[in-house]
C-alpha positions in Angstrom: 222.0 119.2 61.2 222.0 117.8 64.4 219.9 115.6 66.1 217.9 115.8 69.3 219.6 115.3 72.4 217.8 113.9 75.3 220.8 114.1 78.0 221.0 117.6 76.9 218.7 118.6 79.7 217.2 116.8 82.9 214.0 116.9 81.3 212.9 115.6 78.2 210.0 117.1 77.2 206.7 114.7 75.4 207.0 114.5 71.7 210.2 116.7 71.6 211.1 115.1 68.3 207.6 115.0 66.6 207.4 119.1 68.1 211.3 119.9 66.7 210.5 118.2 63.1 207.2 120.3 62.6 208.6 123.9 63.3 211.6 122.9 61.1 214.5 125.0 62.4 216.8 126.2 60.1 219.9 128.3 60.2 219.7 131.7 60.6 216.0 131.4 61.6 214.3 132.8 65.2 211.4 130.4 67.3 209.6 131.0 70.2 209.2 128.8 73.6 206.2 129.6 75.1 206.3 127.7 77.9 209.7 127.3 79.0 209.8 125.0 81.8 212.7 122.8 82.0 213.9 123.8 78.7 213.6 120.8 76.6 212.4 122.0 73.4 214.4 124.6 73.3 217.1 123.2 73.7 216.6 120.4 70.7 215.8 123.3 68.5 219.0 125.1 69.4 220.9 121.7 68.9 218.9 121.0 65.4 220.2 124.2 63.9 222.3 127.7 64.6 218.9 129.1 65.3 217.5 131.8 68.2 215.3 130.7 70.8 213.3 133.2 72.9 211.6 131.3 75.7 209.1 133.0 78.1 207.4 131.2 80.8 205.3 132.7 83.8 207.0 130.2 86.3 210.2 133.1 88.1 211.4 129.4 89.3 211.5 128.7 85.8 213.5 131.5 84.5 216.1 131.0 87.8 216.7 127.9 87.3 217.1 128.5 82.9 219.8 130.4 83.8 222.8 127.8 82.8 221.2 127.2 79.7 220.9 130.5 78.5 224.9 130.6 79.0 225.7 127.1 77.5 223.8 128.8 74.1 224.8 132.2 74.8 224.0 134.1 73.0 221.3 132.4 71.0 219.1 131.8 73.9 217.1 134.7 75.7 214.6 134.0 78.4 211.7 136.1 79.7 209.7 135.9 82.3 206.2 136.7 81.6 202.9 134.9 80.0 202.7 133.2 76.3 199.4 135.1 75.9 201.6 138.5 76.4 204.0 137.5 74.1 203.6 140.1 70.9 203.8 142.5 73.3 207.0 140.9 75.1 208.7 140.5 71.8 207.9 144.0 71.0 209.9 144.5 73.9 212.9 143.1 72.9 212.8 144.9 69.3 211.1 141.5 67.9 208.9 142.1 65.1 208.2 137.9 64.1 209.5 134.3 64.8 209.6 131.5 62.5 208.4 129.3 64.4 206.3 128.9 68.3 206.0 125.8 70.2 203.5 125.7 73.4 203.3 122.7 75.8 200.2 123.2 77.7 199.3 122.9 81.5 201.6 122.3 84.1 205.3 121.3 83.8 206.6 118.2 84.9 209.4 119.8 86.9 206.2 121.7 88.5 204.5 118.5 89.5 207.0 117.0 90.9 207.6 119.5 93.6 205.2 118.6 96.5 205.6 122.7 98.0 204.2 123.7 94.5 200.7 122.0 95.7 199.5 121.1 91.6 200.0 117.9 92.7 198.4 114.9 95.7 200.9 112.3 95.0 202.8 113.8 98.1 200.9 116.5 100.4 201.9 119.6 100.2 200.4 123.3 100.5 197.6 123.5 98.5 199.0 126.3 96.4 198.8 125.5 92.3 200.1 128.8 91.1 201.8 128.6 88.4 203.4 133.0 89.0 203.3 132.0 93.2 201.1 135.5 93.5 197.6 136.1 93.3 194.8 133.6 94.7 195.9 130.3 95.3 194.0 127.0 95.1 193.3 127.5 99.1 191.5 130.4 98.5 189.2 129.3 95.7 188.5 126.1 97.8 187.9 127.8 101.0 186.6 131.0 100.1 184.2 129.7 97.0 180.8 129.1 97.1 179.1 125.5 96.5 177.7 126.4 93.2 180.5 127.7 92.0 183.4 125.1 93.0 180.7 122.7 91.3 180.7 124.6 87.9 184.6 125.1 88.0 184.7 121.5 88.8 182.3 120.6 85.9 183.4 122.7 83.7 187.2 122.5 84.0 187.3 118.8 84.9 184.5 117.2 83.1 183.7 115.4 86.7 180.7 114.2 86.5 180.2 114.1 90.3 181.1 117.8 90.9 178.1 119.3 93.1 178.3 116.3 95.3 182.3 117.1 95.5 181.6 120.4 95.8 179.1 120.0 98.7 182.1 117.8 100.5 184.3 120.6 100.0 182.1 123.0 101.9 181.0 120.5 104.4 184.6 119.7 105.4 185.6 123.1 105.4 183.3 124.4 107.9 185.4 121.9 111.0 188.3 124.0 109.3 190.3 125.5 106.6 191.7 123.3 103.5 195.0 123.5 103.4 197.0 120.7 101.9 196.7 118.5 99.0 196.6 116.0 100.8 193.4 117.0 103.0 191.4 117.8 99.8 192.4 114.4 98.2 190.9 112.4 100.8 187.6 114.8 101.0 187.1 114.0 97.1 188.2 110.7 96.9 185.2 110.3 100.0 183.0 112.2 97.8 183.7 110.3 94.2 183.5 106.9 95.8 186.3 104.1 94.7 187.1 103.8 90.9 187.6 101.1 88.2 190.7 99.0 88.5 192.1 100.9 85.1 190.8 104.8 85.8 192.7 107.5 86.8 192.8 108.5 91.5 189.3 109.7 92.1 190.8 113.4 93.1 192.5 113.6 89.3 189.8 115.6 87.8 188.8 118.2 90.4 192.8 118.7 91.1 193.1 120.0 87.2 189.9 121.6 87.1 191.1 124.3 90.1 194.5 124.2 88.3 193.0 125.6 85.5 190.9 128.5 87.3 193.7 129.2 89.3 195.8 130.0 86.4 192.9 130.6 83.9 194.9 128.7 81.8 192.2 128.1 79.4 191.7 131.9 78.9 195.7 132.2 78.5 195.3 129.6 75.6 192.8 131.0 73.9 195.1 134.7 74.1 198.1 132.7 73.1 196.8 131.4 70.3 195.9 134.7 68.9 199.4 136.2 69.8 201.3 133.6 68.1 199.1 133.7 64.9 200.1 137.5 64.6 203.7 136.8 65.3 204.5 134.1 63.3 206.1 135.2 59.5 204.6 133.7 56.2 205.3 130.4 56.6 206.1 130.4 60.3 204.5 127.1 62.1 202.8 126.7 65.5 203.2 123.7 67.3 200.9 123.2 70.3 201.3 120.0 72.8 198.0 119.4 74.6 197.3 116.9 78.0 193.4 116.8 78.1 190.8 117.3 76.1 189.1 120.9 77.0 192.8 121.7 75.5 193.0 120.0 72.5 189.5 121.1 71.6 190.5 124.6 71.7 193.8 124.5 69.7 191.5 122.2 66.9 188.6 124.2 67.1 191.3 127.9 66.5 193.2 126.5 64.0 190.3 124.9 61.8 188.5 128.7 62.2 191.9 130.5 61.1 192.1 127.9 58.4 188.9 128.6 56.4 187.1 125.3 57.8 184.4 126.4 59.8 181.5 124.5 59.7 179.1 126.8 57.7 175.4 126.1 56.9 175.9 125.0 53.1 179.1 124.8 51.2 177.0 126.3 48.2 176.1 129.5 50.7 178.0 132.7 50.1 180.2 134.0 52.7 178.5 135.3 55.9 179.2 138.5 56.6 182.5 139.0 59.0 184.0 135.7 57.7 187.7 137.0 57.3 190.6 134.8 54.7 192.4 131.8 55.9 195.3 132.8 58.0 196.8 129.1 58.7 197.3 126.0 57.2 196.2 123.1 59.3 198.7 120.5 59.1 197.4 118.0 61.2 193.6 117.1 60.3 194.2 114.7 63.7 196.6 115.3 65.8 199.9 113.7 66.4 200.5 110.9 69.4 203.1 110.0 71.2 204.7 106.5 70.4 204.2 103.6 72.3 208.0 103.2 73.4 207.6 106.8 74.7 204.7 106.2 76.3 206.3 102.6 77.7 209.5 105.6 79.2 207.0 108.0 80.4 203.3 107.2 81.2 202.2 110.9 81.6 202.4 111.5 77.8 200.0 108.5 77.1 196.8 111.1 77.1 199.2 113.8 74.9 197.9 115.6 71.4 200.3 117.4 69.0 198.7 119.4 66.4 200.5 122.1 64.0 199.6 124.7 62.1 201.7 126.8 59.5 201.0 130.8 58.6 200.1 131.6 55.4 201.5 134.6 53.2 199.3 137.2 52.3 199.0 136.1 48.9 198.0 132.6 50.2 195.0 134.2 52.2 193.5 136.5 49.9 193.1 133.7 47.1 191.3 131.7 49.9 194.8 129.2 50.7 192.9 126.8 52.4 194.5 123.3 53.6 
């Protein structure tokens, strides 16, 4: 068994280790890479064992540019374009009827932020664009096009800012001398908006530049379909492996896999079952989740706020006799 590579890609995904060692990949065995990106896990769980990866991601830049590393593994690597939340129906597709194994690593890729044309980022101005497919409504459109009550909620909702109507009111004030249309422009109008921050926080324009990220891309409705998918694809004693960079994230993957596990707050633990409650389905594995280490955090800061948890299918004997973890 080998052991992770780091150099064997250009980008090393967070936690690759801590994701590689909880799905276990073993000879012989099949796993899932639901967001492809630059390839990273996949590739360390090809190199851990003489396994198959499928990889999907809804990035086409992705797929084009995962082409060399589907041919250094041919043939054990296959790549799809497409969404994680589609992906029963894209393994169905390719005459797949389970994996032993999915990893997700949620929101946008590094290789995605780093390219200032791709617009998810203000660090350098670019288009304001932030989709993840490049078709359908972009960022500029829900900015431009939105109304102030609703950029506020999506801003709220999505981004937990606290100052949202007041950025949204900016928004729509600024927009009215003309149209949005860099990262750069709609930086400055929420920074003016937020007002300066603590010496330690986070740029002023971080938390309304993920909360259109995420209603762009509903990416929060894609997780809560993916989750679903990869619970029914996953054989007895599959695991799921989910990577998480903010909260409204994390909360979702914790709040699934405790519900699929049997641990859903109930009003007594003396009550009988309500009606509808259905068996456990997974095994939580990670009562709170995995962190990264600080030497990884030290080599890359943007996995300080990142949240492993992992969950592992349970047969059906397991669920009928109320497996729980």
């Amino acid at each position: 068994m080998s052991a992770v590579r780091p150099s064997s890609v250009r980008h090393v995904p967070v936690m690759a280790r801590e994701v590689v060692d909880a799905l276990q990949p073993r000879d012989g065995g099949r796993y899932l890479d639901g967001t492809f990106g630059a390839g990273g896990y996949t590739a360390a769980m090809l190199d851990r064992a003489d396994c198959q990866v499928i990889a999907i991601d809804r990035d086409p830049d992705a797929i084009a540019a995962g082409q060399a590393l589907a041919q250094r593994y041919a043939p054990r690597l296959r790549l799809i374009e497409g969404r994680f939340g589609d992906m029963a129906d894209l393994l169905s597709a390719e005459g797949v009827e389970d994996v032993d194994g999915v990893a997700l690593d949620l929101g946008v890729s590094s290789m995605q932020f780093d390219q200032a044309d791709r617009g998810f980022s203000f660090r350098a101005s670019g288009p304001l664009d932030m989709r993840m497919e490049k078709s359908g409504a972009s960022a500029a459109d829900l900015v431009n096009e939105g109304d102030e009550a609703e950029l506020a909620d999506i801003i709220w909702r999505y981004g937990e800012e606290r100052r949202s109507r007041r950025v949204a009111r900016a928004i729509v004030e600024a927009r009215r001398a003309k149209r949005i249309e860099t990262t750069g422009e709609l930086a400055e109008i929420v920074r003016r908006a937020v007002g300066p921050q603590g010496r330690d926080e986070s740029d002023p324009a971080t938390r309304t530049f993920q909360a259109l990220r995420i209603a762009v891309n509903d990416e929060l409705g894609e997780l809560e379909r993916g989750l679903a998918a990869a619970e029914q694809v996953l054989a007895p004693g599959g695991r799921l492996a989910v990577v998480s960079f903010h909260s409204l994230e994390d909360r979702a993957v914790k709040e699934f896999v405790r519900a699929r596990a049997g641990r859903t707050p109930g009003p007594s633990r003396h009550a009988p079952p309500r009606a509808g409650e259905q068996d456990a389905t997974l095994r939580d594995l990670t009562r709170k989740p995995v962190v990264p280490s600080d030497a990884e955090i030290a080599a890359n800061p943007r996995a300080r706020s990142a949240r492993l948890r992992i969950a592992e299918k349970l047969a059906a004997s397991e669920s009928s006799s109320g497996g729980r973890a």
